[in-house]
C-alpha positions in Angstrom: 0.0 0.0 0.0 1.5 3.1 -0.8 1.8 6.1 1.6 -1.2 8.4 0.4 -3.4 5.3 0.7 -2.6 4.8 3.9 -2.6 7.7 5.3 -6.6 8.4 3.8 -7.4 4.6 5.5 -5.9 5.4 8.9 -7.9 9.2 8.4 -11.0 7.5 8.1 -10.3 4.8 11.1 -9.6 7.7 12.9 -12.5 9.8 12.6 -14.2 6.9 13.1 -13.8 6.5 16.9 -15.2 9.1 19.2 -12.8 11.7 21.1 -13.8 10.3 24.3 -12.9 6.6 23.3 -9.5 7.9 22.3 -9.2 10.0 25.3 -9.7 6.7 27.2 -6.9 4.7 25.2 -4.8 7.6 25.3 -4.6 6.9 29.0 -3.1 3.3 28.8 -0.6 3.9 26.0 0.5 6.9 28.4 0.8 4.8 31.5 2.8 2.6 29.6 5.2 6.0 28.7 5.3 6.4 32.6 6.8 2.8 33.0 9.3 2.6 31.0 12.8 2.6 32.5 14.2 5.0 29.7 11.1 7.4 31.2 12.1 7.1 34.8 15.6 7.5 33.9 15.2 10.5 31.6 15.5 14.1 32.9 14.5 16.1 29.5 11.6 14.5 27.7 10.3 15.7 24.5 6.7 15.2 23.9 3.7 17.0 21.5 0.8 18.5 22.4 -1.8 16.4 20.7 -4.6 17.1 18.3 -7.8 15.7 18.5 -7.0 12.4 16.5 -3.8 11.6 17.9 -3.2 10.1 21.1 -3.8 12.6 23.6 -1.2 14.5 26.0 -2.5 17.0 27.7 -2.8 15.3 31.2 0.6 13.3 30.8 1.9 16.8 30.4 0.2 18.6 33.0 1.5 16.0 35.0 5.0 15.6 34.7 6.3 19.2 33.7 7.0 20.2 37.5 9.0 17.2 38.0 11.1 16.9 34.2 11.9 19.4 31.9 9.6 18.7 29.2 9.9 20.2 25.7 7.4 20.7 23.1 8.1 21.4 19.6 7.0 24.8 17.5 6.4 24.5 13.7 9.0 27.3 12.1 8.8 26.7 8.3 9.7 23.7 7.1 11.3 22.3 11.0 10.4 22.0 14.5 12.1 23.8 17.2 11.9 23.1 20.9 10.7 25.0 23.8 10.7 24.1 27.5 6.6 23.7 28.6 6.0 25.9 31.8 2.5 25.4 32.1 -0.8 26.3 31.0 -0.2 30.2 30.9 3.2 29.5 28.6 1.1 28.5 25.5 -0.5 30.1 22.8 -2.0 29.6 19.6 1.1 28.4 16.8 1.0 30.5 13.5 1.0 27.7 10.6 -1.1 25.5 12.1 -2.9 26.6 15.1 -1.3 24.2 17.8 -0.7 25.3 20.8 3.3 25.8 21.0 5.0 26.9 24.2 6.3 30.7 24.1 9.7 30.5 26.0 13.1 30.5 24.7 14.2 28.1 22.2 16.0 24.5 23.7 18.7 24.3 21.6 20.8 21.3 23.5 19.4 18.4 21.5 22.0 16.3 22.9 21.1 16.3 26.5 17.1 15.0 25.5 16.7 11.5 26.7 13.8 10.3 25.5 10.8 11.4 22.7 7.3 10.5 22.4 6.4 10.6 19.2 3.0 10.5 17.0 2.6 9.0 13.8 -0.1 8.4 11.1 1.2 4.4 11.1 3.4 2.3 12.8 4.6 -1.1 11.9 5.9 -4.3 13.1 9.5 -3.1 12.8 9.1 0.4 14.5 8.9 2.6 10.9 6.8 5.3 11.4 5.2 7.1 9.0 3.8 10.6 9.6 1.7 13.3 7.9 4.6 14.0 4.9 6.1 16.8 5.6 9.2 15.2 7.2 9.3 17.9 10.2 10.1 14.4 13.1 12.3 12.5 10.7 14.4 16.1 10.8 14.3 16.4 14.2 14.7 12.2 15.0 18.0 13.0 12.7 19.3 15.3 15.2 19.1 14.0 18.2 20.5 10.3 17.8 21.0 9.2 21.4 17.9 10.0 22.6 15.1 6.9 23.4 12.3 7.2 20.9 9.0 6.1 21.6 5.9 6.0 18.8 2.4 6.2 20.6 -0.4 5.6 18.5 -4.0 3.6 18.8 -4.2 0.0 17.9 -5.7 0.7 14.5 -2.4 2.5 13.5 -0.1 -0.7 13.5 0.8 -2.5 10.5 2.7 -5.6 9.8 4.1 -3.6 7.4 4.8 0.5 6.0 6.0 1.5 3.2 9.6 3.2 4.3 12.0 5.8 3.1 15.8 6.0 3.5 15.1 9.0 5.2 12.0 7.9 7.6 13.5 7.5 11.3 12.7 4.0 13.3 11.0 4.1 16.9 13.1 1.8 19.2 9.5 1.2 20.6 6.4 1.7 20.1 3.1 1.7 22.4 -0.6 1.0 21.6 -3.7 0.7 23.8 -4.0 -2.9 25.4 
């Protein structure tokens, strides 16, 4: 299946299961986040703040970003750049896309991030990842090489197998809903 195939097919899954439902899965795949010893270990996590058909942060954040220093990335052009979350009253509204993207100063020492969560359109057997095309986490994934990656996604987004790129960066895990 080629990659604009897929993505449509996983599209329409999505929007096929409620908010709430995903809310509710959301919470197990993040649990599983929490117990993972590269988590515990890790002092500067990177994570997203979600959009409604991906799995959802907002809590995990809320609840960990007194106690790590967690990062969220801001769409500049064509790449991501990192800013420390420092709670609700440091967001606002992104310009290309409308996300909400932390205002502070720009983290610039990819080397010292231990671990990412990461979303993805699909996931497969193998930990490929495919996202929305744009390439903005396989730039970022390419930059920070020692840090622990970890795809989340719902159960509907794994496949035995995705179509891959020389360019497209592998999880070294990924999580799904029991």
């Amino acid at each position: 299946m080629d990659k604009q195939t897929l993505r449509r097919q996983v599209r329409e899954a999505k929007k096929a299961v409620p908010l709430n439902i995903k809310q509710l899965h959301s919470q197990a795949v993040m649990r599983q986040v929490e117990q993972l010893p590269q988590f515990e270990q890790a002092k500067v996590v990177l994570l997203y703040w979600s959009m409604d058909d991906e799995v959802y942060t907002h809590d995990f954040v809320e609840r960990w970003w007194q106690r790590k220093t967690l990062l969220l990335p801001c769409v500049d052009g064509n790449s991501l750049r990192l800013r420390r979350y420092e709670g609700p009253g440091s967001m606002h509204d992104g310009p290309q896309f409308g996300i909400p993207e932390p205002m502070g100063e720009e983290f610039t020492a990819l080397d010292q991030v231990d671990l990412i969560v990461v979303p993805g359109v699909a996931f497969d057997s193998h930990c490929n990842r495919m996202g929305r095309g744009r390439g903005f986490y396989d730039r970022l994934l390419a930059s920070t090489p020692c840090a622990y990656k970890v795809g989340v996604a719902f159960s509907f987004q794994m496949f035995d197998q995705i179509p891959v790129e020389p360019f497209d960066m592998p999880m070294d895990t990924v999580l799904t809903e029991p």
